[in-house]
mmCIF entry with sequence, helices, sheets and N, C-alpha, C, O atoms, coordinates in Angstrom:
data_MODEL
# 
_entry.id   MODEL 
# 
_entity.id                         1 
_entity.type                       polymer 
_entity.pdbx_number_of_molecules   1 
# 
_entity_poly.entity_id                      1 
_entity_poly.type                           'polypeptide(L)' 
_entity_poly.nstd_linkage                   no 
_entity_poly.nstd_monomer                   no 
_entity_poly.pdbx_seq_one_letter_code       
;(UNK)(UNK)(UNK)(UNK)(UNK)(UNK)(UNK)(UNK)(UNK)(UNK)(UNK)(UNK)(UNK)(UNK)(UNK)(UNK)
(UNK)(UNK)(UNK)(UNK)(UNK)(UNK)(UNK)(UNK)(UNK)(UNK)(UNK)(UNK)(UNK)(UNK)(UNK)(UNK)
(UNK)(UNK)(UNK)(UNK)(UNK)(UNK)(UNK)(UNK)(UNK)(UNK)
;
_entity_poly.pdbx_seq_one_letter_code_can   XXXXXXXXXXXXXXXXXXXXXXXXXXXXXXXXXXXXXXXXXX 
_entity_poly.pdbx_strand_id                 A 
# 
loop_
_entity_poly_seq.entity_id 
_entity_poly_seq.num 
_entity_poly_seq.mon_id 
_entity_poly_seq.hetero 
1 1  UNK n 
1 2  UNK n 
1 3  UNK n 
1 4  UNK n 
1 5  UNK n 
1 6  UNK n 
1 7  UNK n 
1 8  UNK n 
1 9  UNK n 
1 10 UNK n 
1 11 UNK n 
1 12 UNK n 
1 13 UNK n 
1 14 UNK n 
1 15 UNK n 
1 16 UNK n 
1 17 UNK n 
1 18 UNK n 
1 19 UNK n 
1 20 UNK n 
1 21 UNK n 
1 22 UNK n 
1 23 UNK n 
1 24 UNK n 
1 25 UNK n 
1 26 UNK n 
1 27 UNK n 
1 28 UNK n 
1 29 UNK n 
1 30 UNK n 
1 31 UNK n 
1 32 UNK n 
1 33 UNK n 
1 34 UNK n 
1 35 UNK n 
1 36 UNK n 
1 37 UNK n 
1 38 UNK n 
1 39 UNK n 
1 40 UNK n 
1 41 UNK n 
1 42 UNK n 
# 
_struct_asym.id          A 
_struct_asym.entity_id   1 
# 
_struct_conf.conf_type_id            HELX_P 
_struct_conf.id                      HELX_P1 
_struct_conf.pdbx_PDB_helix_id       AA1 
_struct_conf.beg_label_comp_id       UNK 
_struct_conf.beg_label_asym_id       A 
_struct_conf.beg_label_seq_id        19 
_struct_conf.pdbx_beg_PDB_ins_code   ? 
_struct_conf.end_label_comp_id       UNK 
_struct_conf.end_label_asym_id       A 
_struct_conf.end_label_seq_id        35 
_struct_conf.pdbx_end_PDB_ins_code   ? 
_struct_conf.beg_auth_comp_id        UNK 
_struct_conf.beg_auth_asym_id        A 
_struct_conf.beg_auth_seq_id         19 
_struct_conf.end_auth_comp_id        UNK 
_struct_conf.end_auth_asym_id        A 
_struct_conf.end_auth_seq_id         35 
_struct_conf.pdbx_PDB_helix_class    1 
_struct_conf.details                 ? 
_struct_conf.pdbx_PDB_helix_length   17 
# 
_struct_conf_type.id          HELX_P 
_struct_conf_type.criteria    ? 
_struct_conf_type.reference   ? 
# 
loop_
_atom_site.group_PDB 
_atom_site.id 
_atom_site.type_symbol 
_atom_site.label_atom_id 
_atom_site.label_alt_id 
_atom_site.label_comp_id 
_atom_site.label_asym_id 
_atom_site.label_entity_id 
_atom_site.label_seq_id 
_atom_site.pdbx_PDB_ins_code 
_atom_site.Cartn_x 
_atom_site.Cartn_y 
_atom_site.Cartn_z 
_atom_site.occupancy 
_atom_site.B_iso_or_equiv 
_atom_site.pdbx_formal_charge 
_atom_site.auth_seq_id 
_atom_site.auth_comp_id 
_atom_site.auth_asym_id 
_atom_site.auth_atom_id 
_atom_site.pdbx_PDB_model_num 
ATOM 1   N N  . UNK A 1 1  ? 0.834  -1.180 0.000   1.00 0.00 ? 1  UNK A N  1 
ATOM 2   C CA . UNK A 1 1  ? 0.000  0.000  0.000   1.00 0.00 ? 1  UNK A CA 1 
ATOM 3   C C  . UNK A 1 1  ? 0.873  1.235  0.000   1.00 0.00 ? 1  UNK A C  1 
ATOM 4   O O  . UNK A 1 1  ? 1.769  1.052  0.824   1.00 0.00 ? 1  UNK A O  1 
ATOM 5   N N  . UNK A 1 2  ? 0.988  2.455  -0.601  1.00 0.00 ? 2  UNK A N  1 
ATOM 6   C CA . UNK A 1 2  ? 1.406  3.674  -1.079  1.00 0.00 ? 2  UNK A CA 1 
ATOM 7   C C  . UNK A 1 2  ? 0.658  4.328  0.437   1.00 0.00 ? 2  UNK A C  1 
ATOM 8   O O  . UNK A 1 2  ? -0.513 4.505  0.775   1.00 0.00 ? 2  UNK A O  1 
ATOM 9   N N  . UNK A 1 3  ? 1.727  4.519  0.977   1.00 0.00 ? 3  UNK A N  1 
ATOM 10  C CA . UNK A 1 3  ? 0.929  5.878  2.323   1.00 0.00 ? 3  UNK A CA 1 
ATOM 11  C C  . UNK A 1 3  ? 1.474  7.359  2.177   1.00 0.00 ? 3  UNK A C  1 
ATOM 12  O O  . UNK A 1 3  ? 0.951  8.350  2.687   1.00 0.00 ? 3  UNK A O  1 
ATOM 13  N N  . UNK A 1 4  ? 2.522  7.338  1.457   1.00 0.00 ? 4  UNK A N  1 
ATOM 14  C CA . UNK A 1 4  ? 3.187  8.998  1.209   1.00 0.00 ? 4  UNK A CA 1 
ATOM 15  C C  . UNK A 1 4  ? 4.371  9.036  -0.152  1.00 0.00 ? 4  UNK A C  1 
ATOM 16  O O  . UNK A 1 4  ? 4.183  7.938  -0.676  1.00 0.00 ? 4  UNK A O  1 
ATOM 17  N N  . UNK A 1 5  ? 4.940  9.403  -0.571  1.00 0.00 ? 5  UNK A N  1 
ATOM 18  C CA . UNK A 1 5  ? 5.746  10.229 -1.475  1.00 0.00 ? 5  UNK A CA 1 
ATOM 19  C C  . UNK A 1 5  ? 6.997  10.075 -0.683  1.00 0.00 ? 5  UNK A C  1 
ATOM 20  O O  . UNK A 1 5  ? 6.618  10.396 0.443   1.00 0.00 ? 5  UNK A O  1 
ATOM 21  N N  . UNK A 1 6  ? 7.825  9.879  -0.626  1.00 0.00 ? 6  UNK A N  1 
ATOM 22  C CA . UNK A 1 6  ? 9.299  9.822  -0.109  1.00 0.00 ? 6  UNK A CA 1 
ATOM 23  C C  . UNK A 1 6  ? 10.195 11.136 -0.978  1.00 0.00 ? 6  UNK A C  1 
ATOM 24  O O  . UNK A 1 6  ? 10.892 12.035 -0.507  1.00 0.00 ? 6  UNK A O  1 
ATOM 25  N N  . UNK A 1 7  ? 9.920  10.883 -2.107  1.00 0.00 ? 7  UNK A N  1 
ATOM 26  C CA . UNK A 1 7  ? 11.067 12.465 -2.749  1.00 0.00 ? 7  UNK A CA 1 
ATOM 27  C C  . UNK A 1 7  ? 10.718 11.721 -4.487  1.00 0.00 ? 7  UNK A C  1 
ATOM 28  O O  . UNK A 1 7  ? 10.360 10.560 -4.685  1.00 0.00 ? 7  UNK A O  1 
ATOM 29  N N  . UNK A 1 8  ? 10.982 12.918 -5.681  1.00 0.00 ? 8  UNK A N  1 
ATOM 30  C CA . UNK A 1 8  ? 10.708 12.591 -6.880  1.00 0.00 ? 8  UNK A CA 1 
ATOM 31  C C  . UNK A 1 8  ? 12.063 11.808 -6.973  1.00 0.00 ? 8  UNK A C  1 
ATOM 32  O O  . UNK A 1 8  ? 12.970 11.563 -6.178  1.00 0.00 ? 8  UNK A O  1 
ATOM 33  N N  . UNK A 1 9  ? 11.763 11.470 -8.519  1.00 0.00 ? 9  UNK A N  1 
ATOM 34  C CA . UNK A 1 9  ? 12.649 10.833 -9.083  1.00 0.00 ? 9  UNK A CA 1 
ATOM 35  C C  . UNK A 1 9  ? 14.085 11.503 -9.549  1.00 0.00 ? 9  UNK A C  1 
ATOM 36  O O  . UNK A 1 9  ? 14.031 12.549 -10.195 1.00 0.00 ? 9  UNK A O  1 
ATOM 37  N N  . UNK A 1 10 ? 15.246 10.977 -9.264  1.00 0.00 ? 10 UNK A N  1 
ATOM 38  C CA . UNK A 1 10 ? 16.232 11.505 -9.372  1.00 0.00 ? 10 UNK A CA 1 
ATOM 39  C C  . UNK A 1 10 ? 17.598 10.937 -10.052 1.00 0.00 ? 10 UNK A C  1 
ATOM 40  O O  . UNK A 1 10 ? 18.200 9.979  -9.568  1.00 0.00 ? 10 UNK A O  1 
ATOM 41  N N  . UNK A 1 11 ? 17.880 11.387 -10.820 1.00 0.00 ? 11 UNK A N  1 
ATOM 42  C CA . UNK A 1 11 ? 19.114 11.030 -11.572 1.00 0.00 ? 11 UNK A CA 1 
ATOM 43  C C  . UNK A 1 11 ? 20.643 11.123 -10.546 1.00 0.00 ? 11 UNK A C  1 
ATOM 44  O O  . UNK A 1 11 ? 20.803 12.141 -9.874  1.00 0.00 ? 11 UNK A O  1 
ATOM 45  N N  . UNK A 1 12 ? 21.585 10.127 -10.505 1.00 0.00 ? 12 UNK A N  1 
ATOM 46  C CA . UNK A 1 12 ? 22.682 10.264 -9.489  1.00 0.00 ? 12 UNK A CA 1 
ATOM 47  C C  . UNK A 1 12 ? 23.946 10.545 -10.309 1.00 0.00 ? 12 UNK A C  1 
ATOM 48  O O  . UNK A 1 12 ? 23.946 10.052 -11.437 1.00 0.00 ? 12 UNK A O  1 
ATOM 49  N N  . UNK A 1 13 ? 24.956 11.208 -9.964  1.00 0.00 ? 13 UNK A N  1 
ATOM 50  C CA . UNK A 1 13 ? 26.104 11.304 -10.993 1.00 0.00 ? 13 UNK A CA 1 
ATOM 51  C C  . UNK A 1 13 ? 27.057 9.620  -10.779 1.00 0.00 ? 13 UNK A C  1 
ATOM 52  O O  . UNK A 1 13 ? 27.809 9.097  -11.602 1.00 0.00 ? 13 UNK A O  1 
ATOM 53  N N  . UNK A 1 14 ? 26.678 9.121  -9.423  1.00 0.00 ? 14 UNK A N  1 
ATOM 54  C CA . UNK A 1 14 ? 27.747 8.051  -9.443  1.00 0.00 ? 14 UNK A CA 1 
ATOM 55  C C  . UNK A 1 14 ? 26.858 7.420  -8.087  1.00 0.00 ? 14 UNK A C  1 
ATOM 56  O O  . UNK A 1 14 ? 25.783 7.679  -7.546  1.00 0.00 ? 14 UNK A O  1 
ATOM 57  N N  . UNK A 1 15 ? 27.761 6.628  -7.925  1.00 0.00 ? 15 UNK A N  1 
ATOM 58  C CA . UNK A 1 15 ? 26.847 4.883  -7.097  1.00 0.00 ? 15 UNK A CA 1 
ATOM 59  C C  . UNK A 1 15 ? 27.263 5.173  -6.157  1.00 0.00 ? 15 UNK A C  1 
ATOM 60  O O  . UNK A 1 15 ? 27.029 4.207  -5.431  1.00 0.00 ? 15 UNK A O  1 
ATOM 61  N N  . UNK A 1 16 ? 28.082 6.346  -5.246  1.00 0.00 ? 16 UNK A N  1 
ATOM 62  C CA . UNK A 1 16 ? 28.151 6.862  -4.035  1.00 0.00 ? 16 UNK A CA 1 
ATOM 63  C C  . UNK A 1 16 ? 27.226 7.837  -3.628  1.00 0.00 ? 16 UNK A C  1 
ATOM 64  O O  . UNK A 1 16 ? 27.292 8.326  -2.500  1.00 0.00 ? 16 UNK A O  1 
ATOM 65  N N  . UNK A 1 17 ? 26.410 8.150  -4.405  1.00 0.00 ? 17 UNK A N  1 
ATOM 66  C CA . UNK A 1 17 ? 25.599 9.538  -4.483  1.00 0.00 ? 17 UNK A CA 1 
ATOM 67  C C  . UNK A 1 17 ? 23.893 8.920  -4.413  1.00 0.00 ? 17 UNK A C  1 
ATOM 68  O O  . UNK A 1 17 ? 22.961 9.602  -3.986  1.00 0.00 ? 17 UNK A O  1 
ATOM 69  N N  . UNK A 1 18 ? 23.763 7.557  -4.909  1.00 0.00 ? 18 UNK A N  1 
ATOM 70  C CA . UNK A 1 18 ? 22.944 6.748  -5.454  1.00 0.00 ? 18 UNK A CA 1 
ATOM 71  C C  . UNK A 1 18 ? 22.920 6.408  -3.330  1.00 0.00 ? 18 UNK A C  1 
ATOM 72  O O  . UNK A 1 18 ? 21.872 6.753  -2.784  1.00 0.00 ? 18 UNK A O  1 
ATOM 73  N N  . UNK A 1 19 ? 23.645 6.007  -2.727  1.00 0.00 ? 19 UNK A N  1 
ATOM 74  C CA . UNK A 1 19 ? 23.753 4.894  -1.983  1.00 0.00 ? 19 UNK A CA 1 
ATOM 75  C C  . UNK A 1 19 ? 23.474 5.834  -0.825  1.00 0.00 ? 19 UNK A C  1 
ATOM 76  O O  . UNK A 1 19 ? 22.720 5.426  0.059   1.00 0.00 ? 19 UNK A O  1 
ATOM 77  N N  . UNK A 1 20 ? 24.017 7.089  -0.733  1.00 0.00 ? 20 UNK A N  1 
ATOM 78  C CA . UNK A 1 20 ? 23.736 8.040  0.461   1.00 0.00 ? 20 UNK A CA 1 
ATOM 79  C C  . UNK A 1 20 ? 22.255 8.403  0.238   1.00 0.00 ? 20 UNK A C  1 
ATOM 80  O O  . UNK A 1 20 ? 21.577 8.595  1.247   1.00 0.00 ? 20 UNK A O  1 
ATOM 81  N N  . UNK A 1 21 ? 21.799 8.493  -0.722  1.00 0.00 ? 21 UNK A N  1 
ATOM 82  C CA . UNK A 1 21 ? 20.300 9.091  -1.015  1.00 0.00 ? 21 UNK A CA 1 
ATOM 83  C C  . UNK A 1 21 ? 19.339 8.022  -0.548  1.00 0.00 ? 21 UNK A C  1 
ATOM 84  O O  . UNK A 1 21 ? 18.328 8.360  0.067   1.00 0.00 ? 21 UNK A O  1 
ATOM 85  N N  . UNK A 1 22 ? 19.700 6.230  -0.910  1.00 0.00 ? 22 UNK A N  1 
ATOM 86  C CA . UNK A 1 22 ? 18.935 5.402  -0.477  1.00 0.00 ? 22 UNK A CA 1 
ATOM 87  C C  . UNK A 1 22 ? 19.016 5.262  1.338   1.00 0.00 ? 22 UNK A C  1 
ATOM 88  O O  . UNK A 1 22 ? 18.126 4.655  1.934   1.00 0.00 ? 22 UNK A O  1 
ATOM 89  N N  . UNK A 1 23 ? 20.011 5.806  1.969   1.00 0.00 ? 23 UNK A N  1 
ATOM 90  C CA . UNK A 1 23 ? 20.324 5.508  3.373   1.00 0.00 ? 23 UNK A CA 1 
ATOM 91  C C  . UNK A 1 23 ? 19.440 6.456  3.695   1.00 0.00 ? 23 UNK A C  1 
ATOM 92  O O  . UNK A 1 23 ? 18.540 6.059  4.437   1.00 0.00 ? 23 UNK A O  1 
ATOM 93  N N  . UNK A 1 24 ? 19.392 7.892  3.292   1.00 0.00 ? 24 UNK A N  1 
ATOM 94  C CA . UNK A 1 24 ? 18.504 9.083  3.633   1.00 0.00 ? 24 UNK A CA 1 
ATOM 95  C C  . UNK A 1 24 ? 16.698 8.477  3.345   1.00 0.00 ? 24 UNK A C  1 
ATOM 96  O O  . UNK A 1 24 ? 15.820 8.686  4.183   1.00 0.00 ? 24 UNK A O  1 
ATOM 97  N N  . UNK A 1 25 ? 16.415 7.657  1.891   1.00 0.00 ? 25 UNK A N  1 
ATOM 98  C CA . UNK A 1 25 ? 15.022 7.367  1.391   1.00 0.00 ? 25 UNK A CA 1 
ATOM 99  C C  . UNK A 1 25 ? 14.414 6.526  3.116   1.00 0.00 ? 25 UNK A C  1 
ATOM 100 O O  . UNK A 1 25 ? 13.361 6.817  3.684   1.00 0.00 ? 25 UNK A O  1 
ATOM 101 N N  . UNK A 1 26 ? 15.502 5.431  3.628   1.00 0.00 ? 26 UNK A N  1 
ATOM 102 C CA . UNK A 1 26 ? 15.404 4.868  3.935   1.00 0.00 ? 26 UNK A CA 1 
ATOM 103 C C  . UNK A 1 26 ? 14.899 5.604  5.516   1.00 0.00 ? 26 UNK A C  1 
ATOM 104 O O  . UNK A 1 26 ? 13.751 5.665  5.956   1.00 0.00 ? 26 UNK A O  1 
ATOM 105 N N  . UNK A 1 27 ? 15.822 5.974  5.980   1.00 0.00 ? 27 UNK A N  1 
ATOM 106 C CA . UNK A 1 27 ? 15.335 6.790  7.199   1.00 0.00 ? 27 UNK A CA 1 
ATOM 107 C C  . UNK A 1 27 ? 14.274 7.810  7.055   1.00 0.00 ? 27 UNK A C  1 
ATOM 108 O O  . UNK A 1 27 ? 13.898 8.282  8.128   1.00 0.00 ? 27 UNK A O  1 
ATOM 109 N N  . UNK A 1 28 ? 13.691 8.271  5.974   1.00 0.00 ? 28 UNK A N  1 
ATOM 110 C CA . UNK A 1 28 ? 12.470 9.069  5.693   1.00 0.00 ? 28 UNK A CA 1 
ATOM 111 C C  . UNK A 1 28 ? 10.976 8.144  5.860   1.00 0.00 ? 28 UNK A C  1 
ATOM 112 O O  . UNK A 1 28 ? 9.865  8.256  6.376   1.00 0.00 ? 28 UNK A O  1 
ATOM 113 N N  . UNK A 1 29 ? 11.899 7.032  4.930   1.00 0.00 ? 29 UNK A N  1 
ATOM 114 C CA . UNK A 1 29 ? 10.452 5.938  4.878   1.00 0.00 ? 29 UNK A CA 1 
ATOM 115 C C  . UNK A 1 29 ? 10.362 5.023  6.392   1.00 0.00 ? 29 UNK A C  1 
ATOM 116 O O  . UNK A 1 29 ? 9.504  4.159  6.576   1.00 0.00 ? 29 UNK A O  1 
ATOM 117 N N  . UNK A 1 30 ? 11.165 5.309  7.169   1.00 0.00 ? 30 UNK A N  1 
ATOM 118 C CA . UNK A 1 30 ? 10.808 4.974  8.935   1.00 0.00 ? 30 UNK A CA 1 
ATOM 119 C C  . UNK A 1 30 ? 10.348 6.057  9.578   1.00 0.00 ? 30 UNK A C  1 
ATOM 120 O O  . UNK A 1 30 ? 9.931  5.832  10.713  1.00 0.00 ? 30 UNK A O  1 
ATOM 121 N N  . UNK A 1 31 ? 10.286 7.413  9.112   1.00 0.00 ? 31 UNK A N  1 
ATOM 122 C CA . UNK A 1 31 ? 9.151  8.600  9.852   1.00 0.00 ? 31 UNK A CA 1 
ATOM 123 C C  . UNK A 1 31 ? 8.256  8.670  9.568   1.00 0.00 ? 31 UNK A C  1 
ATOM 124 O O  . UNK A 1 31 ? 7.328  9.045  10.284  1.00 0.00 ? 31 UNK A O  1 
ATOM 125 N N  . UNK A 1 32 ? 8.113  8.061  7.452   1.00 0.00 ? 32 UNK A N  1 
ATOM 126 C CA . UNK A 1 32 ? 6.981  8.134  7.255   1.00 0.00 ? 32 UNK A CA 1 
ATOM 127 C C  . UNK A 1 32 ? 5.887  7.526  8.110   1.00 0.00 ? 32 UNK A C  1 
ATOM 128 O O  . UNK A 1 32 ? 4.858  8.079  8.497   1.00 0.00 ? 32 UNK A O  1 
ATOM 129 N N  . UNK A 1 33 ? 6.337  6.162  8.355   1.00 0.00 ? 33 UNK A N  1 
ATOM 130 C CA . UNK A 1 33 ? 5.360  5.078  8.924   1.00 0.00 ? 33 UNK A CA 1 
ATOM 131 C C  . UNK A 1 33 ? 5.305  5.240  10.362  1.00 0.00 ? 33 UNK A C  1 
ATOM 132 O O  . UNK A 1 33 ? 4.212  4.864  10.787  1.00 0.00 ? 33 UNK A O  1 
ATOM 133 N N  . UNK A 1 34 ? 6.065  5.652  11.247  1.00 0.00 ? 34 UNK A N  1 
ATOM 134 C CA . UNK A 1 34 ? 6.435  6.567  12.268  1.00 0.00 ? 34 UNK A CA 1 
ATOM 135 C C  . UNK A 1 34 ? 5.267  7.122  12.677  1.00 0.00 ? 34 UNK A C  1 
ATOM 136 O O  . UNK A 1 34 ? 4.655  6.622  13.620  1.00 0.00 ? 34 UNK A O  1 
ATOM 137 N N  . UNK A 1 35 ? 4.768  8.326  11.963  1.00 0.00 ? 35 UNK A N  1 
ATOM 138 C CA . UNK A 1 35 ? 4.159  9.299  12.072  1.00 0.00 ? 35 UNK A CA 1 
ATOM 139 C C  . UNK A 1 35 ? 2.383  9.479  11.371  1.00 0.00 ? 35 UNK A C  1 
ATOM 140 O O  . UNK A 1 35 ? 1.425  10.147 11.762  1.00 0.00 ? 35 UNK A O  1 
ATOM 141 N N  . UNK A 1 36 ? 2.571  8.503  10.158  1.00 0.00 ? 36 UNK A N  1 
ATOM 142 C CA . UNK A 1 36 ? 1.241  8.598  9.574   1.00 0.00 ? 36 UNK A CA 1 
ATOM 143 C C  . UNK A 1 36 ? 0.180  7.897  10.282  1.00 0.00 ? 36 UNK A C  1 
ATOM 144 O O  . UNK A 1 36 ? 0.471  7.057  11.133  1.00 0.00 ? 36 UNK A O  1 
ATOM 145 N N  . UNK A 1 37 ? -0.779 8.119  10.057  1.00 0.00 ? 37 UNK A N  1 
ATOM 146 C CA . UNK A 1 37 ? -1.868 6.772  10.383  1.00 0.00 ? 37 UNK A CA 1 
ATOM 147 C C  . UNK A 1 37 ? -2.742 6.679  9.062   1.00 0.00 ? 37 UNK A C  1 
ATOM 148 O O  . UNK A 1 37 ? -3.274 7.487  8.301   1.00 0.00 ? 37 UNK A O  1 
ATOM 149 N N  . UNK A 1 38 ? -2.590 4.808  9.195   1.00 0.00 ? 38 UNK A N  1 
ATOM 150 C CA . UNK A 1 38 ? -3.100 4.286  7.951   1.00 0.00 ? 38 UNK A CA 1 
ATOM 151 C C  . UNK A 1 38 ? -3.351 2.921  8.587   1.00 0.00 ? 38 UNK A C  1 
ATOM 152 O O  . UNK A 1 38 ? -2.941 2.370  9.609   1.00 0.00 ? 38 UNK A O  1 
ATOM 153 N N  . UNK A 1 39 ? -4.307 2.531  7.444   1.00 0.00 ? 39 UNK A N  1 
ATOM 154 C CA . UNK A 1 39 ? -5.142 1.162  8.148   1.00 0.00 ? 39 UNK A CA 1 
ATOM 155 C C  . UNK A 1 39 ? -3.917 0.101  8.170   1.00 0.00 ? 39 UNK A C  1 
ATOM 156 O O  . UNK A 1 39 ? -2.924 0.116  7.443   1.00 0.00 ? 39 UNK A O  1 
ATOM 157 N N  . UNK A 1 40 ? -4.282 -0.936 9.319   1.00 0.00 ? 40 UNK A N  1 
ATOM 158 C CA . UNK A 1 40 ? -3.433 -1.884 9.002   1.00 0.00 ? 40 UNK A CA 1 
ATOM 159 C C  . UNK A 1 40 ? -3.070 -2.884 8.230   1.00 0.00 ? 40 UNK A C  1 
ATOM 160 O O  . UNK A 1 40 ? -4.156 -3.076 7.683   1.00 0.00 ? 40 UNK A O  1 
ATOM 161 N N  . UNK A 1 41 ? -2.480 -3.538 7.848   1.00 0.00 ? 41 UNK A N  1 
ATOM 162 C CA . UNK A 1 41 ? -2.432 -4.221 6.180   1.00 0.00 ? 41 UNK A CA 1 
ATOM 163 C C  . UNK A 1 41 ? -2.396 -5.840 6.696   1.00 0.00 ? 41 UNK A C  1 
ATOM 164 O O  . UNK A 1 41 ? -1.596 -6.448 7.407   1.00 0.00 ? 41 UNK A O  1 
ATOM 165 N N  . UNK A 1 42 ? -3.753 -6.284 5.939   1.00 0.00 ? 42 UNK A N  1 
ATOM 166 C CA . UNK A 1 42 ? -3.858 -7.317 6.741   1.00 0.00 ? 42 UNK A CA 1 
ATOM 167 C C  . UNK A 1 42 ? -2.898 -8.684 6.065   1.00 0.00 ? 42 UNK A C  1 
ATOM 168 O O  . UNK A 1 42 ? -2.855 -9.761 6.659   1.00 0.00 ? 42 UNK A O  1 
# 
């Protein structure tokens, strides 16, 4: 289930730039769920 938007789509210059952005997606998408309320997924 889709509960929020994390950030658009983004082009990386290199696979170090790629890998810090997924560590950041990653800790965004644990506030998302954190913080929202949404039904539970059965």
């Amino acid at each position: 289930h889709f509960i929020d938007r994390i950030r658009d789509e983004k082009a990386f210059p290199d696979i170090h730039a790629l890998r810090e952005q997924i560590k950041r997606d990653i800790e965004r998408a644990r506030e998302i769920v954190k913080t929202k309320k949404y039904p539970k997924l059965r």
